[in-house]
C-alpha positions in Angstrom: 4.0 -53.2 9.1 4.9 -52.1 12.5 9.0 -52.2 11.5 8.5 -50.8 8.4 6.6 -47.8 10.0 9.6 -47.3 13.0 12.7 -48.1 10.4 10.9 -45.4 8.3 10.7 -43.0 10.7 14.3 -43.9 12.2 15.8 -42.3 8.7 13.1 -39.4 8.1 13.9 -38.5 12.0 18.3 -38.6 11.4 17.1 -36.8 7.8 16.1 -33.5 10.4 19.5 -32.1 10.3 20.6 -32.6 6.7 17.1 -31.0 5.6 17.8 -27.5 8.1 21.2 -27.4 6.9 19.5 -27.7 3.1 17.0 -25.4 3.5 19.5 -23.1 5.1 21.8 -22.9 2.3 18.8 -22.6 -0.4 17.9 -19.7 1.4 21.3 -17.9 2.1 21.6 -18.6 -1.8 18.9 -17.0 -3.0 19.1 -13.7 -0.9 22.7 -13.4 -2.4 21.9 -12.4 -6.0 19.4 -9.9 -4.8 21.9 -8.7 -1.8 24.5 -7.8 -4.0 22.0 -6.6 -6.6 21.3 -3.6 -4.3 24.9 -3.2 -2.8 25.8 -2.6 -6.4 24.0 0.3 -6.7 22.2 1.0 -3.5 21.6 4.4 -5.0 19.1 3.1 -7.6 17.2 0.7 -4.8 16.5 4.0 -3.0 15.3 6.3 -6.2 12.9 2.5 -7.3 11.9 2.3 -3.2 10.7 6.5 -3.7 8.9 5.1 -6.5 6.9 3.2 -5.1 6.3 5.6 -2.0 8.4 3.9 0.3 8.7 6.7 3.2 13.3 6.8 4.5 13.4 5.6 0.8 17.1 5.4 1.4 17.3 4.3 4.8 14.7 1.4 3.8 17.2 0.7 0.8 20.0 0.2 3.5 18.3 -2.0 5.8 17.1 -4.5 3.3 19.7 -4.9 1.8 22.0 -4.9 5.0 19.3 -7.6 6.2 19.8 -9.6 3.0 23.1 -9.6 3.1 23.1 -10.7 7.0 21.1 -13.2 6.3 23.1 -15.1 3.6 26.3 -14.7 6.3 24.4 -16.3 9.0 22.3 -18.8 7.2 25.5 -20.3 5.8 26.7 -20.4 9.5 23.8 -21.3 10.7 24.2 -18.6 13.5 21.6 -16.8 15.1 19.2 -18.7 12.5 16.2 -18.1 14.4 16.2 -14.7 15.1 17.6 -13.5 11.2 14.5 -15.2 10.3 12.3 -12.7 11.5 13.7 -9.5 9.3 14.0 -11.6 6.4 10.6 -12.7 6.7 9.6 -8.9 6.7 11.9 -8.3 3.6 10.0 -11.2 2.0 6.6 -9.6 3.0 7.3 -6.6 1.8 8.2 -7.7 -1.3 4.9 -9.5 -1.6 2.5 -6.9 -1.1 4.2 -4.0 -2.6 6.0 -5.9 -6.1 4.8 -9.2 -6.9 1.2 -9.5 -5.0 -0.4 -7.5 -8.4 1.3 -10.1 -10.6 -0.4 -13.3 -9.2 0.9 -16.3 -8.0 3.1 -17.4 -11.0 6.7 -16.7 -10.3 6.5 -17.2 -14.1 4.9 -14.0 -14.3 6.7 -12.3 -10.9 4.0 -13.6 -9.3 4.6 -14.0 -5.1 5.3 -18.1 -5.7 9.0 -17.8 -4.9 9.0 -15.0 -1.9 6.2 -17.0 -0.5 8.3 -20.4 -0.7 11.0 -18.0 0.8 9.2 -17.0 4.0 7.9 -20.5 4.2 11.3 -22.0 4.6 12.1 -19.0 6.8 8.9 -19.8 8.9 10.2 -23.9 9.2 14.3 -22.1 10.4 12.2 -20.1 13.0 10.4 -23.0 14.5 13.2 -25.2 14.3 16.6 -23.6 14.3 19.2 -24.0 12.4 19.8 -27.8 12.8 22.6 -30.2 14.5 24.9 -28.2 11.8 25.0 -25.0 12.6 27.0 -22.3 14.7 23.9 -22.0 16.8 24.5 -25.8 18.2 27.7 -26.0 18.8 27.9 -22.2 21.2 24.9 -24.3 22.8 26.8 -27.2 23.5 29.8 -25.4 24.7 27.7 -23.0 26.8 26.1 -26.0 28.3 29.3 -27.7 29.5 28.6 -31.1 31.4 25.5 -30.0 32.6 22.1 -31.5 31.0 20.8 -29.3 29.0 18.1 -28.5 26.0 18.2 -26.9 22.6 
């Protein structure tokens, strides 16, 4: 039971990488649509923000969209993962409370399911980077030289 249990473990461990990498494109992926969405007409993501009572309706319609369309740049990369996290985890809570948190959970019904899965996978890129396949890695590596050093 023993080998079973550390062979097990040997593939879920070397599975780490391929699973940030994953999760990294899923993300950058679905920001895109809405990204582009706004840069199409950032006019009318400013006049529906007003709506709403967003205060800089306009500025506010800038920066998420410029953060959205950072994100899908550098999650593809996988540079600067963890700290692109953080605004996009904003964007995604905003979202929550201010369109889909009166709808439920049901991302059937624009329920908060898929902005919460969102900041969930952003939450796992913020605690574990962006993976051995990323930008982020390799600047450490070459920043580290041939000196020991951690990630």
């Amino acid at each position: 039971m023993c080998i079973l249990k550390e062979k097990m473990d040997s593939v879920l461990d070397k599975s780490k990488d391929f699973s940030l990498l994953l999760v990294r494109l899923i993300l950058a992926y679905g920001f895109y649509e809405p990204a582009m969405m706004k840069w199409k007409d950032i006019g009318a993501v400013a006049d529906w923000f007003a709506s709403m009572g967003f205060p800089f309706a306009t500025l506010n319609a800038y920066m998420a969209a410029s953060v959205e369309a950072a994100g899908v740049v550098l999650l593809v990369l996988g540079l600067f993962t963890r700290y692109i996290t953080l605004p996009l985890i904003v964007v995604m809570l905003v979202a929550i409370t201010t369109v889909h948190l009166a709808s439920g959970f049901s991302a059937g019904n624009n329920g908060f399911e898929i902005p919460l899965y969102y900041m969930i996978m952003l939450l796992v890129l913020a605690a574990h980077g962006g993976g051995k396949w990323s930008i982020d890695t390799l600047m450490a590596k070459m920043n580290c030289g041939s000196t020991s050093c951690s990630n």
